[in-house]
C-alpha positions as CSV (number, residue, x, y, z in Angstrom):
1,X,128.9,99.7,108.0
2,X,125.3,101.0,107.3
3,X,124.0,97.3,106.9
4,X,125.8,95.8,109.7
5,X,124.3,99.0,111.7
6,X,120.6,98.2,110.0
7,X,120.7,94.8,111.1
8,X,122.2,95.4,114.4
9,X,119.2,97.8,115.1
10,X,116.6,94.9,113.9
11,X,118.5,92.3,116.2
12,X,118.7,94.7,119.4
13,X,114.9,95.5,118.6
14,X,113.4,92.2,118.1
15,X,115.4,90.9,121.2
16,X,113.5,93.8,123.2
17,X,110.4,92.8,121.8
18,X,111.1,88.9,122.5
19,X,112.3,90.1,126.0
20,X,109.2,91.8,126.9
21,X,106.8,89.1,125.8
22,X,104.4,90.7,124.5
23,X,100.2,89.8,124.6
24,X,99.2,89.5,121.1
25,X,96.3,92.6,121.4
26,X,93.5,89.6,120.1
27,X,94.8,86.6,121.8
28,X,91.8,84.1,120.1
29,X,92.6,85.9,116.9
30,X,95.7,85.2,114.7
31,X,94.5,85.1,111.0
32,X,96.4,87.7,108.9
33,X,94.3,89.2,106.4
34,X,96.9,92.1,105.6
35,X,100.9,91.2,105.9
36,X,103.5,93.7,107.0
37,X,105.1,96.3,104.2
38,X,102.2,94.9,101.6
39,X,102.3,97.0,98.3
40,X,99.3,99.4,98.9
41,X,98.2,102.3,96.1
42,X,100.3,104.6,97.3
43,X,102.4,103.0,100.5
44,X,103.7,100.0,102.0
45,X,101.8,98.9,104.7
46,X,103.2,99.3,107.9
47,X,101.4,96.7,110.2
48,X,99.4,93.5,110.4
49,X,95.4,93.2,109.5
50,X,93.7,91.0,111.5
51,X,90.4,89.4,111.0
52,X,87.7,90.4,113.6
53,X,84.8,88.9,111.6
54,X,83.3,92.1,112.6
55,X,82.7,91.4,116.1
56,X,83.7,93.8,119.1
57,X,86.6,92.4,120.3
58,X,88.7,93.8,123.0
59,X,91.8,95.2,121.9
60,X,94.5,94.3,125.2
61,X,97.5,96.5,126.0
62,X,100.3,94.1,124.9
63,X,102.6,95.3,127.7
64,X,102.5,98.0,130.4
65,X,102.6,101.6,129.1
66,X,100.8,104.8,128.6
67,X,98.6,106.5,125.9
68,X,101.0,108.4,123.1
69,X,98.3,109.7,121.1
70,X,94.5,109.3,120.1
71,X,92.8,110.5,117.0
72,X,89.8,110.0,115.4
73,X,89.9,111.0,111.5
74,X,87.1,109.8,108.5
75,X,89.9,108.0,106.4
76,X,92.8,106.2,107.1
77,X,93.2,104.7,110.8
78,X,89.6,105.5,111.5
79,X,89.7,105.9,115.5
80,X,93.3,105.0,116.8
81,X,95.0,104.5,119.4
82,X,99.2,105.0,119.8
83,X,100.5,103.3,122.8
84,X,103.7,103.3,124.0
85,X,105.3,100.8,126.2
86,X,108.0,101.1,128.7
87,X,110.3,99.9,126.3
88,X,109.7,102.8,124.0
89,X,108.2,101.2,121.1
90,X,104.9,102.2,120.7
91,X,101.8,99.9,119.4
92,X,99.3,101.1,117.2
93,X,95.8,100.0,117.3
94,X,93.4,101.7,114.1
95,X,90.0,101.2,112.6
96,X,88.6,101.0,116.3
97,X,85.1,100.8,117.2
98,X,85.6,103.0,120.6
99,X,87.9,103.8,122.6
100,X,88.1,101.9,126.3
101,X,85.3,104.1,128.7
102,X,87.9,106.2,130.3
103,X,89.8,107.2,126.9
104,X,86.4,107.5,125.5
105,X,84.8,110.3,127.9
106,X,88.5,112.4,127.3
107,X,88.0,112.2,123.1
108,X,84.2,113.0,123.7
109,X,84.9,116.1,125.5
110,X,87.3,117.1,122.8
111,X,85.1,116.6,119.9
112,X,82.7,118.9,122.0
113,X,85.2,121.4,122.4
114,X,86.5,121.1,118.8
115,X,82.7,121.1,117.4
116,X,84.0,118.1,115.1
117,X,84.3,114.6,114.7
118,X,87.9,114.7,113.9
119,X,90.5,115.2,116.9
120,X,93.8,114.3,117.6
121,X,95.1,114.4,120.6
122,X,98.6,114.1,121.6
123,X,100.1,113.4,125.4
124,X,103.8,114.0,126.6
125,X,103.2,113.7,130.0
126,X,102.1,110.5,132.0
127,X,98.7,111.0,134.1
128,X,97.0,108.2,135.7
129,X,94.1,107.9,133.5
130,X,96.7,107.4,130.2
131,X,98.6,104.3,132.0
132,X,97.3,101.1,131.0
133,X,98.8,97.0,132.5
134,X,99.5,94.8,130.2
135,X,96.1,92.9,129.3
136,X,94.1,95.5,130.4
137,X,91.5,96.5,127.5
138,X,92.1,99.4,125.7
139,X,90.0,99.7,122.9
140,X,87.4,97.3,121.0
141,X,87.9,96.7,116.8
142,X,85.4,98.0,114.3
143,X,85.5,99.0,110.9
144,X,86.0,103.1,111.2
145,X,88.3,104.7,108.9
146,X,88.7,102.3,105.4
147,X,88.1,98.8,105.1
148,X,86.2,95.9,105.6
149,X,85.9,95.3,109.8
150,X,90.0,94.3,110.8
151,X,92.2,95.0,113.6
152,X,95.3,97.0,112.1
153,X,98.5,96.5,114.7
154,X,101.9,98.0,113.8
155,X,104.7,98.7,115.9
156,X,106.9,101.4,115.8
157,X,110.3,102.5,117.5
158,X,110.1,106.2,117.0
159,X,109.1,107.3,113.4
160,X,110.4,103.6,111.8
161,X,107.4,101.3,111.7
162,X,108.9,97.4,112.5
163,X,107.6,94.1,111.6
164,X,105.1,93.0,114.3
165,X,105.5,89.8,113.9
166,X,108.8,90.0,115.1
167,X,107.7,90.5,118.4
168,X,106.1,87.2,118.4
169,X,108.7,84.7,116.8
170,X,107.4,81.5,115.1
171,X,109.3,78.5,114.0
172,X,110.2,79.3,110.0
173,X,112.0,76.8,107.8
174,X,110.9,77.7,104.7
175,X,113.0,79.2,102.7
176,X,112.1,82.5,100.0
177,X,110.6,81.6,97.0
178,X,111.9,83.5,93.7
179,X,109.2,83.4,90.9
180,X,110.7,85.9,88.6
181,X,114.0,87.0,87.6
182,X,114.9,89.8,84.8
183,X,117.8,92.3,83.9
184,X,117.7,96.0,82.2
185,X,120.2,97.2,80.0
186,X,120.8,100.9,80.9
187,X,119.5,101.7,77.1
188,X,116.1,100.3,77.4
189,X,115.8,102.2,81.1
190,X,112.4,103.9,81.8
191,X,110.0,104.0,84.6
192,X,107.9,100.7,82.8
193,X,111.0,98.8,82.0
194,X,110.7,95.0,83.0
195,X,113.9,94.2,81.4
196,X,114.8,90.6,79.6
197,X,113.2,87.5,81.7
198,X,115.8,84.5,82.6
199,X,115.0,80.9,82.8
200,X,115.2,79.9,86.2
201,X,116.3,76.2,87.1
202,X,115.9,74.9,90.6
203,X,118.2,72.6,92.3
204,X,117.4,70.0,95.6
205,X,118.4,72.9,97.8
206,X,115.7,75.2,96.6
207,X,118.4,77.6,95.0
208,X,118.0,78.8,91.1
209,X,121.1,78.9,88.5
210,X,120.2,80.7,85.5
211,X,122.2,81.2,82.3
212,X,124.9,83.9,81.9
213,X,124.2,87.3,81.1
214,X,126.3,89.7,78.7
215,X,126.2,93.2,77.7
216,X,127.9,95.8,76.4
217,X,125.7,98.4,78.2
218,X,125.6,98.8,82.1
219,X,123.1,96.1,84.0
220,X,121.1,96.2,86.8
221,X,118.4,93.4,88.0
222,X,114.4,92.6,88.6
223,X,113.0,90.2,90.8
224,X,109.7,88.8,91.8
225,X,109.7,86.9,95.3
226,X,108.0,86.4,98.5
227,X,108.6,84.5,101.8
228,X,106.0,81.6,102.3
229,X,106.2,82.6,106.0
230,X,104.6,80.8,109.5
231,X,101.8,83.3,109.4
232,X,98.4,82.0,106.7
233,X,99.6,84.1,104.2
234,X,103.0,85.5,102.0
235,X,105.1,88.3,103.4
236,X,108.1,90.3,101.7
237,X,111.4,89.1,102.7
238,X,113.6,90.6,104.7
239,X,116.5,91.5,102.7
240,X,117.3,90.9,98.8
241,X,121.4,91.4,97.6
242,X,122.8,91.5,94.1
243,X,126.3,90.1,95.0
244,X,129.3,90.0,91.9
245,X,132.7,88.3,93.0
246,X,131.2,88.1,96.7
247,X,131.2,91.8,97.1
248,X,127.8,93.3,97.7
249,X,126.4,95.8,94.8
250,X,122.8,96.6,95.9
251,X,120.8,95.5,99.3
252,X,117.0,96.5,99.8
253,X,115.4,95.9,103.0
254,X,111.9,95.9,102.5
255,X,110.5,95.1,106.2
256,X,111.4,98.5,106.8
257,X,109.7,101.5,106.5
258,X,110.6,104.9,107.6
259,X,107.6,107.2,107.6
260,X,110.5,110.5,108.0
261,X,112.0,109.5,104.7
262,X,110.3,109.3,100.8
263,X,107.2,107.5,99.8
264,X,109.1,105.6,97.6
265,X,107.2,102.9,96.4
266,X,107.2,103.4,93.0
267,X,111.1,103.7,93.0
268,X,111.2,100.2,94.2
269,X,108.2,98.3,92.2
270,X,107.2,98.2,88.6
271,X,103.5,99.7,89.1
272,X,102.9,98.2,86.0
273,X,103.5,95.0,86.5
274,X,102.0,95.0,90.3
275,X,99.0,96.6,88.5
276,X,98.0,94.1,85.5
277,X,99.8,91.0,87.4
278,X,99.1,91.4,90.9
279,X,102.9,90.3,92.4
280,X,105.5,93.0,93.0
281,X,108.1,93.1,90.6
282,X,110.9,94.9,92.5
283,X,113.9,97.0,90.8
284,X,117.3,96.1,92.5
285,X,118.7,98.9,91.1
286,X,118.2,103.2,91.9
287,X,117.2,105.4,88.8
288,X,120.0,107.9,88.0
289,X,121.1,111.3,89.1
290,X,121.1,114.2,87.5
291,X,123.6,114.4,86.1
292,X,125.1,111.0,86.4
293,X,128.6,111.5,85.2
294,X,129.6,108.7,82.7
295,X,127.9,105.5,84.0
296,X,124.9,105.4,86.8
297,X,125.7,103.8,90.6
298,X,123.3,101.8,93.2
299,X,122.5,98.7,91.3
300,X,124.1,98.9,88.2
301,X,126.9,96.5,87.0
302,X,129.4,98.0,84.3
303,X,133.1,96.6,83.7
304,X,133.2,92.6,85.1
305,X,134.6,89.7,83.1
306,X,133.0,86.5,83.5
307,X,132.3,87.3,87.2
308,X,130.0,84.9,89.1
309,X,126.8,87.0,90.4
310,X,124.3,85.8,92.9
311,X,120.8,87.5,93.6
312,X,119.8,86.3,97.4
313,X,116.7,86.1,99.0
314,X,116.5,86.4,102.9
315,X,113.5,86.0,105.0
316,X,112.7,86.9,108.7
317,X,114.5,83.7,110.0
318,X,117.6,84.0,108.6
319,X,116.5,81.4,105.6
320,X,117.9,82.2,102.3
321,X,117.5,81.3,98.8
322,X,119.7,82.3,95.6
323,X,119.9,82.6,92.4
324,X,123.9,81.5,90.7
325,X,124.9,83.7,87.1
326,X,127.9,84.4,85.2
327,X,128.0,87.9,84.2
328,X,130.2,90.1,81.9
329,X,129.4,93.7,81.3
330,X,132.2,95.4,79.1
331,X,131.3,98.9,78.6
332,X,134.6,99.5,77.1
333,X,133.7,100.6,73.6
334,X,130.8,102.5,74.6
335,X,131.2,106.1,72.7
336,X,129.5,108.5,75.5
337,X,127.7,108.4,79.0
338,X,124.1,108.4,79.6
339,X,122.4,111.5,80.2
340,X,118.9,111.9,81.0
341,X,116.8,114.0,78.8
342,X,115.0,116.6,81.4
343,X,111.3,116.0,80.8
344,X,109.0,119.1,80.2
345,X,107.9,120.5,83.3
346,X,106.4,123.3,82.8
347,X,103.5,124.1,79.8
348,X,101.0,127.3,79.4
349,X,100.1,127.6,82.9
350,X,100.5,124.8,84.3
351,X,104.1,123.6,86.1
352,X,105.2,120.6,88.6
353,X,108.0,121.3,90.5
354,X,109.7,118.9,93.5
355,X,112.7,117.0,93.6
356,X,114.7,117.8,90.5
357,X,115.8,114.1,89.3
358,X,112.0,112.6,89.8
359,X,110.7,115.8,87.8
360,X,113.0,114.7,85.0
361,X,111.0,111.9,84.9
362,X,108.0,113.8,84.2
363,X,106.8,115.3,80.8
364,X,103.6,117.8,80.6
365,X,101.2,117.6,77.6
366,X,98.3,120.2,77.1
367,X,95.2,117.8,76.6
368,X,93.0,121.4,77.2
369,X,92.9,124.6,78.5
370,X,92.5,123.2,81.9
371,X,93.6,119.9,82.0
372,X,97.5,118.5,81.3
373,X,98.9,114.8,80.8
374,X,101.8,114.2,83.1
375,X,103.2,111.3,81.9
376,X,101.3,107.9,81.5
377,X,98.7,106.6,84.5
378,X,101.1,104.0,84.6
379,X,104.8,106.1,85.8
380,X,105.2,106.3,89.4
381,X,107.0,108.7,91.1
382,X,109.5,108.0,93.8
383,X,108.3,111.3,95.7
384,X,105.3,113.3,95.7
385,X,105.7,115.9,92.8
386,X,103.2,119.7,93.0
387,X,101.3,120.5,90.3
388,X,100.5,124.2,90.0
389,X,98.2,126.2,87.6
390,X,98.3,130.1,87.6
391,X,95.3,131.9,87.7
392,X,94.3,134.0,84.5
393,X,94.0,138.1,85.9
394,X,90.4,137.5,85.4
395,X,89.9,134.0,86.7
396,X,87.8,133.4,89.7
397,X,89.2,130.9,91.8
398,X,86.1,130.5,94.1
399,X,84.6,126.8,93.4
400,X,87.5,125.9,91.5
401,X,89.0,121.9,92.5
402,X,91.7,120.0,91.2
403,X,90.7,116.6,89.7
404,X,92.1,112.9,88.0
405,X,90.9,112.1,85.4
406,X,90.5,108.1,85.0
407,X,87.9,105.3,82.8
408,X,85.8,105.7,85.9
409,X,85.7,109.6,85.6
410,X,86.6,112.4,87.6
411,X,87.8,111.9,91.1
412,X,88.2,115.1,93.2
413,X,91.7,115.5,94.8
414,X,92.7,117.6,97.8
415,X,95.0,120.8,97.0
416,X,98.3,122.1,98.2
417,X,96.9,124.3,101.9
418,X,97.4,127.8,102.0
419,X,98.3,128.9,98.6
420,X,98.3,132.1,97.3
421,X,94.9,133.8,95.7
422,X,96.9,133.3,92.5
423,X,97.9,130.1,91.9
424,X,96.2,126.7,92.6
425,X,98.5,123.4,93.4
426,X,97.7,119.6,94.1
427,X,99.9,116.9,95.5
428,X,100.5,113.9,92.8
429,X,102.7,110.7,92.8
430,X,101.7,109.0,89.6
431,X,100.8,109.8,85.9
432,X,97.8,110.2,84.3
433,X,95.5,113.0,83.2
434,X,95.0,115.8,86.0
435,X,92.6,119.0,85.4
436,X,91.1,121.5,87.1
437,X,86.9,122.1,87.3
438,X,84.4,124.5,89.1
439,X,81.7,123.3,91.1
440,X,79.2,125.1,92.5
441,X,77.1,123.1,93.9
442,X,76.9,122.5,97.6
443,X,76.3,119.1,99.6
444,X,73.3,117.3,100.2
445,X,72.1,116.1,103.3
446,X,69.5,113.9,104.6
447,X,68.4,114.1,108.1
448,X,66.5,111.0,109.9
449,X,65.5,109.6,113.7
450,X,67.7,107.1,115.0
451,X,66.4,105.7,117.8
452,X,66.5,108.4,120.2
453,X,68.4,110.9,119.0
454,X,69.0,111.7,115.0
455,X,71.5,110.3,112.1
456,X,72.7,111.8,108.7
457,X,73.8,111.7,105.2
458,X,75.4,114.1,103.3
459,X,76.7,113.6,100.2
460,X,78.6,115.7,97.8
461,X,78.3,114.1,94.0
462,X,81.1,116.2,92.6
463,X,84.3,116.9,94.7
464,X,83.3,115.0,98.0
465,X,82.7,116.3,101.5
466,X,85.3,118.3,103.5
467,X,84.9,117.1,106.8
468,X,86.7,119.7,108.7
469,X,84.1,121.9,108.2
470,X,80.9,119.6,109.2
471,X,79.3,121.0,112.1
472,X,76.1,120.8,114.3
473,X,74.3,121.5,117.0
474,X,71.0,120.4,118.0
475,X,68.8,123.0,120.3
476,X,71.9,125.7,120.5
477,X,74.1,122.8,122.1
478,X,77.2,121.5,120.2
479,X,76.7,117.8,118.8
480,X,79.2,115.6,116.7
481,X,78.3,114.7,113.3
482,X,80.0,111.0,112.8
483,X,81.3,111.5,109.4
484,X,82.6,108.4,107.8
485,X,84.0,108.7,103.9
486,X,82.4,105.4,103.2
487,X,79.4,105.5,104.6
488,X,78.6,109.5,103.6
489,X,77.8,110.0,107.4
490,X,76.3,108.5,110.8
491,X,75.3,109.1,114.0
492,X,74.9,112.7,115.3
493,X,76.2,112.2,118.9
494,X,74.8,114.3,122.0
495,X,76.0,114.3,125.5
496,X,72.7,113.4,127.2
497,X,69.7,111.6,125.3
498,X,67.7,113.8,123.9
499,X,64.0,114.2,125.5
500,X,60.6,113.4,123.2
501,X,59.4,116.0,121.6
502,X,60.4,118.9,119.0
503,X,64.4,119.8,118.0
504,X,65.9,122.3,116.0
505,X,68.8,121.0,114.7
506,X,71.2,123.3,112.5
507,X,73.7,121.7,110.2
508,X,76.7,122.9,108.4
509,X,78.8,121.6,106.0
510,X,81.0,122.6,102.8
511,X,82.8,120.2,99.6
512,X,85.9,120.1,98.6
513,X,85.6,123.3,95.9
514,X,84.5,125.4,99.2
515,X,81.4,125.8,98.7
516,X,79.3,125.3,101.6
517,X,75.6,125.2,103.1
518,X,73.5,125.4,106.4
519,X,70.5,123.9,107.1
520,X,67.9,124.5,109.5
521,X,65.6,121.8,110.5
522,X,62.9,120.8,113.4
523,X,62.3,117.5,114.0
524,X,60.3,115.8,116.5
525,X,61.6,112.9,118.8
526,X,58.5,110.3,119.8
């Protein structure tokens, strides 16, 4: 019932889509740099890149609607725009240049209010200025946020981001292709397994046979595949089944992506392989539960007798392709079930807490007295894991950051908000070496003329800038620092142009560790 429910939802969404015929936001520009639910570091992606060539285009309403929500952050998205359309799926337009003049003048007068360069601003209601036709320009591309200059487009129907592409149907008669198959004996189960390769052998219809797989230990599969696709570049298919005696053990859908429910990713790929190989290698199987009983579910095989088994492949269009086994798993004989030994999770003041069967995963190692191993860089966790360290009576917390440690060096992460005096936490998803350091040094920052008004940079070597608390104001009047992650600053934006002559421009700013600075500096305007 759940799949026929899932699929239902993607056919009554995709006919919406089709039925409002929507503009493609670029209509001269259709090459696909980024595909839909790409394996990303931490996330798959949940739209389309396309390439601008780093031009200004204008980004078009694809249907009539109004403005959901703008923001403007230094990561991520960079400016976006969330637009929703009367059919209630809302388009998502990020790494924006600027906003369309009338959106513009409303996020200008909220960074003024604000005092910073990051807003987000969300609308309920409809108001005149919000409504946008369909072709009518809302925004023009840039390169604001992270990336190289791209348009990102995503679609979303409420908090489940869909395929775009779907909305914009092409004719598709290539089938999946399956590069890799494995299997993974329950015994040799950890988060690096890769299992036993098969040799595949293709027939004239573009389906695989393989030979026959026994065990006396419970089974569960690996694939490697990808959809050649209509689009200038690979996508993930749409579905992928394990299927013994034509019943259906395991089904994965990875076109979709729900941003309510676990950042899974590492659940569903073998980081290791995606890391030192470049192609996802995907696990057809769910790790087990604590405690699992006598055998494991979701995936794994136990108890069939020369059954035939089929792994199938299923792109957007409906094309398939498959791969034909006999299988026999007797687990008859085996003496006891398979328990999981819980991981050490907490170790001299340091503890990670978070769900209780990905902790298991998760063993803590002293390396010093302020930094801990938690597993290898190469484990991934299926959700985000907190890694806490309590404060000695006589340890001052002021300066203090959380870091990874990698072949590169430190890089400075962002803590756990709102924590008590006495403990310091950070967020964490994979392995790897994680410490804590004090740094008291504050930012740097380098003031200049820019035509006529000003520009900065400001730099933090250590822990990085936090931008929420860059501020400025030039001659006692708010202005907007334009703080970009990747480029260590901007423009300083003012209301009117400022006049020749002499400013006093007053500058704030703090890192990561807290520690912060103001500046005071007259410069004079030609």
């Amino acid at each position: 019932m759940a799949r026929i429910l899932t699929l239902l939802f993607i056919f009554l969404t995709a006919g919406a889509l089709k039925g409002e015929e929507l503009l493609w936001p670029l209509p001269d520009h259709t090459y696909l740099t980024g595909g839909y639910a790409d394996s990303r570091y931490d996330h798959f992606h949940g739209g389309v890149d396309i390439r601008t060539g780093g031009e200004h285009l204008a980004v078009l309403a694809p249907a009539d609607g109004k403005i959901e929500r703008l923001a403007v952050t230094p990561s991520g998205y960079g400016k976006v725009v969330y637009f929703r359309m009367k059919n209630d799926t809302t388009a998502v337009f990020g790494h924006l240049d600027r906003f369309a003049p009338r959106l513009e003048s409303i996020v200008r007068d909220s960074q003024l209010v604000a005092g910073t360069y990051r807003v987000d601003l969300i609308y309920e209601q409809r108001s005149d200025d919000l409504e946008f036709k369909r072709g009518e320009t809302l925004a023009y591309t840039g390169e604001t946020g992270r990336g190289a200059p791209h348009l990102h487009f995503e679609l979303r129907k409420e908090a489940v981001q869909i395929d775009p592409l779907a909305a914009y149907p092409r004719e598709d008669t290539q089938p999946p292709v399956i590069t890799e198959l494995r299997y993974i004996e329950l015994q040799d189960l950890n988060l690096r397994s890769i299992g036993t390769k098969l040799s595949l052998v293709k027939d004239s219809d573009g389906n695989y046979s393989t030979s026959a797989v026994r065990s006396n230990e419970p089974v569960a599969f690996l694939i490697s595949c990808y959809d050649p696709g209509p689009w200038n570049r690979h996508a993930v298919p749409s579905a992928i089944r394990v299927i013994v005696d034509s019943d259906t053990v395991y089904e994965t859908f990875p076109t979709e992506i729900d941003l309510l429910g676990p950042k899974d990713i590492y659940a569903k790929l073998v980081w290791k392989q995606l890391v030192e190989r470049d192609h996802d290698v995907r696990r057809l199987f769910t790790f087990p539960e604590i405690p699992i009983g006598k055998f494991p579910t979701k995936g794994w095989i136990t108890e069939v007798w020369d059954e035939q088994a089929e792994i199938e492949v299923e792109d957007r269009a409906g094309n398939k392709t498959s791969v034909q086994l006999k299988l026999s798993v007797d687990t008859s004989d085996r003496i006891s079930g398979f328990y999981l030994e819980k991981g050490i999770n907490s170790i001299s003041q340091f503890s990670l807490t978070g769900n209780e069967e990905v902790v298991s995963w998760a063993t803590l190692e002293m390396v010093s007295e302020h930094e801990v191993n938690v597993g290898d860089p190469l484990d991934g966790f299926s959700d985000r894991l907190v890694l806490t360290y309590s404060l000695l009576s006589d340890e001052d917390p002021e300066g203090l950051y959380w870091y990874k440690k990698s072949s590169k060096g430190r890089s400075a992460l962002w803590t756990v908000p709102n924590e008590p005096d006495s403990i310091m936490s950070c967020y964490l998803q994979r392995g790897g070496v994680f410490g804590l350091a004090r740094d008291t040094t504050p930012p740097k920052l380098l003031l200049s003329r820019d035509g006529r008004g000003f520009k900065f940079d400001l730099r933090d070597a250590e822990t990085g800038i936090d931008d929420s608390t860059v501020r400025c104001t030039i001659d006692g009047i708010t202005a907007i620092p334009e703080y970009e992650y990747e480029e260590n600053g901007g423009a300083i934006w003012t209301r009117n142009t400022l006049t020749a002559g002499e400013h006093t421009i007053v500058f704030t700013a703090a890192n990561r560790a807290g520690v912060a600075k103001e500046w005071t500096v007259s410069m004079t305007l030609p």
